[in-house]
C-alpha positions in Angstrom: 0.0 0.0 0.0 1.4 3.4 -0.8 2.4 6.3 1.5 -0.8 7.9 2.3 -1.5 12.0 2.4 -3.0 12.4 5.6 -3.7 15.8 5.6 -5.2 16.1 2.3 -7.0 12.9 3.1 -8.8 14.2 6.2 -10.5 16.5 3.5 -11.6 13.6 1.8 -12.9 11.9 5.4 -15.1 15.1 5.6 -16.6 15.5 2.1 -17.6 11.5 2.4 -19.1 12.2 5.8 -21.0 15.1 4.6 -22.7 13.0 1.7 -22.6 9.4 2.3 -24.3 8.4 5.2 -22.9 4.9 5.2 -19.2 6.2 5.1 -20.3 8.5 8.2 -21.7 5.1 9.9 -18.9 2.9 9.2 -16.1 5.5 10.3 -18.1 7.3 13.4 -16.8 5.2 16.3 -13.4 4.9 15.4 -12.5 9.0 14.5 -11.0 10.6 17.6 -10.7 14.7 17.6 -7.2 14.7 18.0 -6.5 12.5 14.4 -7.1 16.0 13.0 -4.3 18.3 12.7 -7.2 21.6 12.8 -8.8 21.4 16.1 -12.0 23.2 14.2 -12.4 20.8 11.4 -12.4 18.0 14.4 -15.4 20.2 15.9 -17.3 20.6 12.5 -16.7 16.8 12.2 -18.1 16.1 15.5 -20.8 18.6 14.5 -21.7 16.4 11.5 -21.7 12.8 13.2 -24.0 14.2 16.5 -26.1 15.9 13.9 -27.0 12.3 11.8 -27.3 10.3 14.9 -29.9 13.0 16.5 -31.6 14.0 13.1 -31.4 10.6 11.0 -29.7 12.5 8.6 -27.0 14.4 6.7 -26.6 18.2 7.5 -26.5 20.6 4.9 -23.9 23.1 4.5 -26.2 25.5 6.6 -27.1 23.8 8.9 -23.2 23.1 9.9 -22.8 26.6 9.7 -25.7 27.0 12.4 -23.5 25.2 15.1 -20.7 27.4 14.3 -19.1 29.3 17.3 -15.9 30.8 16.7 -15.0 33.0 13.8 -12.1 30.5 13.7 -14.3 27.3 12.9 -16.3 29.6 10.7 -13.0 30.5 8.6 -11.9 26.3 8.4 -15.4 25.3 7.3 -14.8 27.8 4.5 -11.6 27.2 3.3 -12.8 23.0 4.2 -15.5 23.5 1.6 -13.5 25.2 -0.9 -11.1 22.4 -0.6 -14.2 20.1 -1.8 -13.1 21.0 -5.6 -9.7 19.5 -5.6 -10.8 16.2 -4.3 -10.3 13.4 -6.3 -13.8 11.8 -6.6 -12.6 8.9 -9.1 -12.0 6.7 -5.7 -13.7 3.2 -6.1 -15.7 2.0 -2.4 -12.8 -0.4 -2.2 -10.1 2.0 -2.4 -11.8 4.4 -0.6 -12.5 2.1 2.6 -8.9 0.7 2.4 -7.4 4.3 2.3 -9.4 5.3 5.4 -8.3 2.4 7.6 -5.2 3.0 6.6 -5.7 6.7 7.8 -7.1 5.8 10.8 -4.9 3.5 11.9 -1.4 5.6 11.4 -3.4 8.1 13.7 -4.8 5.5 16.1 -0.6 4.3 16.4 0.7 7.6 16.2 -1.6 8.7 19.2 -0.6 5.6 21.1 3.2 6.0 20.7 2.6 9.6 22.3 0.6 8.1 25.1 3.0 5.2 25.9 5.2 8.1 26.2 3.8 9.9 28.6 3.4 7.0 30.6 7.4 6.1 30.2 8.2 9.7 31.2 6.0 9.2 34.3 7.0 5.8 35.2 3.9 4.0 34.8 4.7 1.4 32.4 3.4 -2.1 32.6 4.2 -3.9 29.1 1.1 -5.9 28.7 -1.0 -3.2 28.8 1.0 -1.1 26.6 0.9 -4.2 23.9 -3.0 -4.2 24.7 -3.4 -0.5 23.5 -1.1 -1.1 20.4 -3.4 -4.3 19.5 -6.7 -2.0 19.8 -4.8 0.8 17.2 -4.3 -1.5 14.9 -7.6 -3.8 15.4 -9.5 -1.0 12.7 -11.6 -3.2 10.6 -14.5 -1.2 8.1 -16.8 -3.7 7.5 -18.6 -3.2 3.7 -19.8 -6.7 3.1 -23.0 -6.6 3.5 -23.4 -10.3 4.6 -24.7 -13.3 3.4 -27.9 -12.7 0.7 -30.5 -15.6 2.4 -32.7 -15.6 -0.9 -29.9 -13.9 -3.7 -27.0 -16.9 -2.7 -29.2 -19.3 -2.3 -26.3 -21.6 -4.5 -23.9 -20.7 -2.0 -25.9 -22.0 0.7 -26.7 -25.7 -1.5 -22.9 -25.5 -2.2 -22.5 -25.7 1.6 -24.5 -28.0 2.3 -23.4 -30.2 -0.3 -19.6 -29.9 1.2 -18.2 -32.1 3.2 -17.0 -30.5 6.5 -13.5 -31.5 7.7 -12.3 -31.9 11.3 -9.6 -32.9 13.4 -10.6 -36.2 15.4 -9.6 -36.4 19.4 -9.7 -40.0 18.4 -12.4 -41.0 20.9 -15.1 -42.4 19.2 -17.5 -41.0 21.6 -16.3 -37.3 21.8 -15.5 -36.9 18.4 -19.4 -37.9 17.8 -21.0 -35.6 19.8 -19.0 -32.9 18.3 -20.4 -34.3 15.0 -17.0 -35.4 13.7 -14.1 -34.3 15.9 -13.2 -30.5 16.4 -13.9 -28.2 13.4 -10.9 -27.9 11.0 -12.1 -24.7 9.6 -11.9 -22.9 13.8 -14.5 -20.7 14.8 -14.6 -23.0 18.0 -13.5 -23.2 21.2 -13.4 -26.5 23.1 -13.5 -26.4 26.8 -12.6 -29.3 29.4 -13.9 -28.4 33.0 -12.5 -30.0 36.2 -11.8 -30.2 39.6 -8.2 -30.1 41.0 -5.6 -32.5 40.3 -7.9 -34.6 38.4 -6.4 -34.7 34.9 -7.2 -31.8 32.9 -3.5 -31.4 31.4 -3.7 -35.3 31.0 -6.4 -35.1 29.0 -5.4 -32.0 27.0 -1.7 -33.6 26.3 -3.8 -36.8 25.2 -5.2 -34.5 22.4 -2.4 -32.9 21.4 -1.1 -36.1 20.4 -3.8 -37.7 19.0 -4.1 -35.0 16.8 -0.2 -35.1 15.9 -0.8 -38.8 14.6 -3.6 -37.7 12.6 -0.7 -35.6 10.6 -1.8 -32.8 12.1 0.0 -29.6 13.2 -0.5 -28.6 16.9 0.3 -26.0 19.2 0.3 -27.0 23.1 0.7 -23.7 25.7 1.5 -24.7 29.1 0.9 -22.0 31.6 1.3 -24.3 34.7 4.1 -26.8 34.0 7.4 -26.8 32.2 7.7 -28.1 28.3 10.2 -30.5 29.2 7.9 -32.1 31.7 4.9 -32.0 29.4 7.1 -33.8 26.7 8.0 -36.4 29.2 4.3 -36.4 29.5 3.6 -36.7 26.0 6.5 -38.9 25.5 5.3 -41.6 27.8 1.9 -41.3 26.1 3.3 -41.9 22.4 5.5 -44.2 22.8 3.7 -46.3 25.6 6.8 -46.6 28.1 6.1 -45.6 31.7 7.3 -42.4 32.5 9.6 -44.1 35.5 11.0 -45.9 32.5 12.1 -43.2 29.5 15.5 -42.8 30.8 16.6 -46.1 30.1 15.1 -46.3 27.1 16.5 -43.8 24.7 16.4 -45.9 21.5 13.0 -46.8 22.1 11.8 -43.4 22.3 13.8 -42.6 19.2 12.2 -45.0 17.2 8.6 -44.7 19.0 8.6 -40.5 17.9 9.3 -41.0 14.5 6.0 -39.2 13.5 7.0 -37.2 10.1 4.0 -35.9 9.3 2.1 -34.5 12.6 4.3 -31.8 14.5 3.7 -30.7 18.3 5.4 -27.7 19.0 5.3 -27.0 23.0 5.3 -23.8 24.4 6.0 -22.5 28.5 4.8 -19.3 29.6 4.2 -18.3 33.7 0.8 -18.3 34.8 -1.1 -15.1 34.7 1.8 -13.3 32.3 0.5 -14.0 29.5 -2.7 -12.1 27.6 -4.4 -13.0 24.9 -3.1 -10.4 22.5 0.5 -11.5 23.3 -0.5 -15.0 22.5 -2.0 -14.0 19.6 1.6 -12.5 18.6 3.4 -15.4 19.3 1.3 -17.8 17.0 1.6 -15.7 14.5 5.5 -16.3 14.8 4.1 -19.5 12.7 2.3 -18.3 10.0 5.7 -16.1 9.2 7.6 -19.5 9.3 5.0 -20.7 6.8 3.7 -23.4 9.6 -0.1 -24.0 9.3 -1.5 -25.1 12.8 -4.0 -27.3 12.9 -5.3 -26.8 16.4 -4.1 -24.9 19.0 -4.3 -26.8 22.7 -4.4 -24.5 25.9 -3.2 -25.6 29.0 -5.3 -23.4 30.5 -7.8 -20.6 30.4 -7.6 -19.8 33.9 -4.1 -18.8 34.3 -4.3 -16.5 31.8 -3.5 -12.8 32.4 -6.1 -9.7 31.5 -6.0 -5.9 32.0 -9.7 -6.2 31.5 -12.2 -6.2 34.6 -11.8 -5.5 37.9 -12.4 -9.0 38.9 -12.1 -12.9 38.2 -15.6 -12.9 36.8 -14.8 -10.2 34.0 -11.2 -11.2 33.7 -11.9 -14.6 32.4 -15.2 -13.3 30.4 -12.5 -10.9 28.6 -9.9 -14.1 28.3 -12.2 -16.6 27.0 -14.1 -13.9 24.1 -10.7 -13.6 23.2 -9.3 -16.6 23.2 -12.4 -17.3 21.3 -11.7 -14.6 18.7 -7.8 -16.5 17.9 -9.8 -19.4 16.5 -11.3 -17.3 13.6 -8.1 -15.3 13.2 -5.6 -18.8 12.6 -9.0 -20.6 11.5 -8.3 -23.7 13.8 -9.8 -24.9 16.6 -8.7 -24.1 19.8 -8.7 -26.6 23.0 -8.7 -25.6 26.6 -10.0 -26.7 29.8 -11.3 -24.5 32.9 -11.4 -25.0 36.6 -14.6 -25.8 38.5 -15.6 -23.8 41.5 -15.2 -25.2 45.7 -19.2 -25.8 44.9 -17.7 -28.3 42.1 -15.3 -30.2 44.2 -17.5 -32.3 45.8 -19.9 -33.5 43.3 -20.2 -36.2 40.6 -22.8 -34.5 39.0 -20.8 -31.2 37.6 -23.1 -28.1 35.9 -22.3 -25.2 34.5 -22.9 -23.1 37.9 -19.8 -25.4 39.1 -17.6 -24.0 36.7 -15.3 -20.7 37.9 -16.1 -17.6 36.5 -19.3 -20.0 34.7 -21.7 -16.6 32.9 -19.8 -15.5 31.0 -17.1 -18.5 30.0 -20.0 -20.9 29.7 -21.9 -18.3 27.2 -18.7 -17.9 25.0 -17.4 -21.4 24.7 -18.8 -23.6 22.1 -18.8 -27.2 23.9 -17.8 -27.7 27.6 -16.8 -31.0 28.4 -16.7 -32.0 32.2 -14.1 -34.4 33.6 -15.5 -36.0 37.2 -15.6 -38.9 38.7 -17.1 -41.0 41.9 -15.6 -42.8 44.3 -15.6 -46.2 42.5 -14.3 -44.9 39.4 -11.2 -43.6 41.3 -10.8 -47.4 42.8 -10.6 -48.3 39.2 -8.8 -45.8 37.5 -11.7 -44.3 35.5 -13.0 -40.8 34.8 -15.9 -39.6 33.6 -16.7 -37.2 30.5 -19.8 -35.5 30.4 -21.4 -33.1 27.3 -22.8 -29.8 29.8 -22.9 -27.7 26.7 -22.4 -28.6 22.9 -23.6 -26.4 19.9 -22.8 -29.5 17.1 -24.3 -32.3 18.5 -26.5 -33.4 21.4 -26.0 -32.8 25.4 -26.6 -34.5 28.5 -24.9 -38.2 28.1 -21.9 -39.7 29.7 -18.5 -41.8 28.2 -15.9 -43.5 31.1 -12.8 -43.4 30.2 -10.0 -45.5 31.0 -6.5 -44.0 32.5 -3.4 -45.7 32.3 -1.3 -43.7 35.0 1.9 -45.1 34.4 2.0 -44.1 30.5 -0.3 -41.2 31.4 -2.9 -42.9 28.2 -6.6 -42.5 28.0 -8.8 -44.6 26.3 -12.2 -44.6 25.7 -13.9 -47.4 28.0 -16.7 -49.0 26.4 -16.8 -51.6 28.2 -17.7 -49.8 31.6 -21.3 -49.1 31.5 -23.1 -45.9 33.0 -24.9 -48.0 35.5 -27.6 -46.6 37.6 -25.7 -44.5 39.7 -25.2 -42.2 37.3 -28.5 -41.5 36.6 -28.6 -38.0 38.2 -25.4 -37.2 36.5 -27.0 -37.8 33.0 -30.6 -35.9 34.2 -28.4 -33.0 35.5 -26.3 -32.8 32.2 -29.0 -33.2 30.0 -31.0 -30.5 31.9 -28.5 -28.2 30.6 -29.8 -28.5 26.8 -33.0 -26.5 28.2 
């Protein structure tokens, strides 16, 4: 994109405000009064926008000049409208909405640099938030597709539905069935695992990660609570089936058993509550520069990350989760994470959503929560329970034991364990959650 003229183009922004109410619409929220170099031609600006939003339309040339103070504002709106004549008017929509963000955002950074600045000079500098205000510069998007047409692309919708929809399998049978064929290849999704303490969240998510890696799939795997190392021992034990107590003396075994050349798991430390979701968002993009396409992106987990949103847990890991959320359309691959349940979930084998930390607003972003929970016999027996408390692709409300194999750290799905009915108020509270 070329160098753009930003003072002849804030002539431009005007003289498409003042006769295309769309342009005025598309551009109002994200002009500031300080992106213009003139403070009057900010205030005859301002002076346009509150006078479409109160009046439903355009104001004319008088009735700008009716709001008009200053004989200084009157003089800029004079010389402004005079300045109407040399502008180019051969701009397509395309060119003209690109130009604009483009204007918009130099100004948006430009204003930012000035306030990181300030706060450098005053000694108020905490780096995440700093990186939070550069992302929100930058995140200037004018939206001019107008959407799907229901009726007019009606053979883009039989197109769709004549397309078969690709996912990436977990590998369990039963999960990948309720989610109507594994996790959505295309993203838009985020997967959530919920569970007590200590009870095998990060086993399961590790499980994932590599059952997706011997589909021939590309994932990523954050750890915010453990090393990489030990989550490769982790990993390691599960791939190559030698017990974890066991890998040091078996180095040509694990050599041959991780010979996997087509699926790649790239494993990634971070300390809890450091990391935001805009930093994380930088670092996977560190692939797509290296040309590495990730195929799912497995979060180890939501609650320890970091937000300079909300003034408490509640809003903190509301803010998180939407924009955790958000990264799946942005790489266009699912993303996988699990959540902690509340003190009121610790002691129950029949987990809901109100058990879940921080459950309103995490439980209304998340596509399909997954509880992990057991009783006392299935901890006799080395068994836990999955249940489906929320699932927009498939149906809600039933149960699948799984089987753990603690020395290799393996899960497998255990058909052969039947629900039985003590678990009859686990199923009638899960699939109460459908209503």
């Amino acid at each position: 994109m070329s160098k753009l003229d930003l003072d002849y183009f804030e002539n431009i922004l005007i003289y498409k405000s003042l006769t295309d109410s769309g342009y005025l619409a598309s551009i109002a929220d994200f002009v500031k009064p300080e992106y213009f170099k003139n403070k009057s031609i900010a205030s005859i600006f301002n002076i346009i926008k509150e006078f479409s939003e109160n009046r439903n339309k355009l104001p004319t040339a008088t009735e700008i000049k009716s709001y008009l103070v200053s004989d200084e504002q009157k003089e800029s709106f004079k010389e402004l409208v005079k300045s109407f004549s040399d502008i180019d008017n051969t701009l397509d929509k395309d060119e003209l909405y690109d130009n604009t963000e483009q204007f918009l955002k130099e100004k948006a950074v430009y204003h930012t640099m000035l306030n990181v600045a300030e706060d450098v000079s005053s000694g108020k500098v905490d780096t995440s938030v700093v990186l939070d205000k550069f992302e929100k510069s930058c995140n200037i998007n004018l939206v001019t597709d107008l959407g799907l047409d229901f009726y007019g692309d009606v053979d883009k919708l039989i197109d769709d539905l004549n397309s078969v929809e690709r996912y990436v399998p977990s590998k369990w049978e039963w999960l990948d069935n309720c989610l109507g064929g594994g996790f959505l290849e295309a993203g838009k999704a985020l997967y959530v695992f919920a569970g007590e303490t200590n009870i095998g969240k990060s086993i399961f998510l590790g499980n994932i990660a590599s059952n997706i890696a011997e589909e021939g799939k590309n994932v990523l795997l954050v750890t915010l609570e453990m090393s990489e190392l030990l989550y490769a021992r982790r990993i390691c034990s599960n791939v190559t089936k030698i017990p974890m107590k066991e890998l040091a003396q078996n180095s040509a075994s694990i050599k041959h058993g991780m010979s996997n050349e087509d699926g790649k798991i790239f494993i990634k430390e971070f300390p809890p509550a450091t990391i935001t979701a805009n930093q994380l968002k930088a670092f996977v993009k560190k692939f797509e520069e290296q040309g590495i396409k990730l195929d799912a992106i497995v979060l180890d987990y939501l609650n320890l990350m970091h937000s300079t949103v909300g003034n408490n847990s509640y809003e903190r890991i509301k803010h998180v989760t939407e924009q955790v959320r958000a990264m799946s359309y942005l790489f266009n691959c699912p993303i996988i994470s699990a959540t902690q349940l509340n003190r009121a979930g610790f002691d129950t084998d029949n987990p809901d959503l109100a058990t879940i930390s921080e459950s309103i607003g995490l439980a209304a972003t998340a596509d399909a929560i997954i509880s992990i929970f057991q009783n006392e016999e299935d901890r006799g027996i080395g068994v836990i329970r999955l249940g489906m408390m929320k699932n927009r692709y498939g149906p809600r409300g039933n149960t699948q034991a799984m089987r753990i194999d603690y020395s290799t750290l393996t899960i497998e799905q255990a058909d052969d364990i039947e629900i039985g009915e003590d678990m009859d108020d686990t199923l009638n509270v899960l699939a109460g959650l459908a209503q």
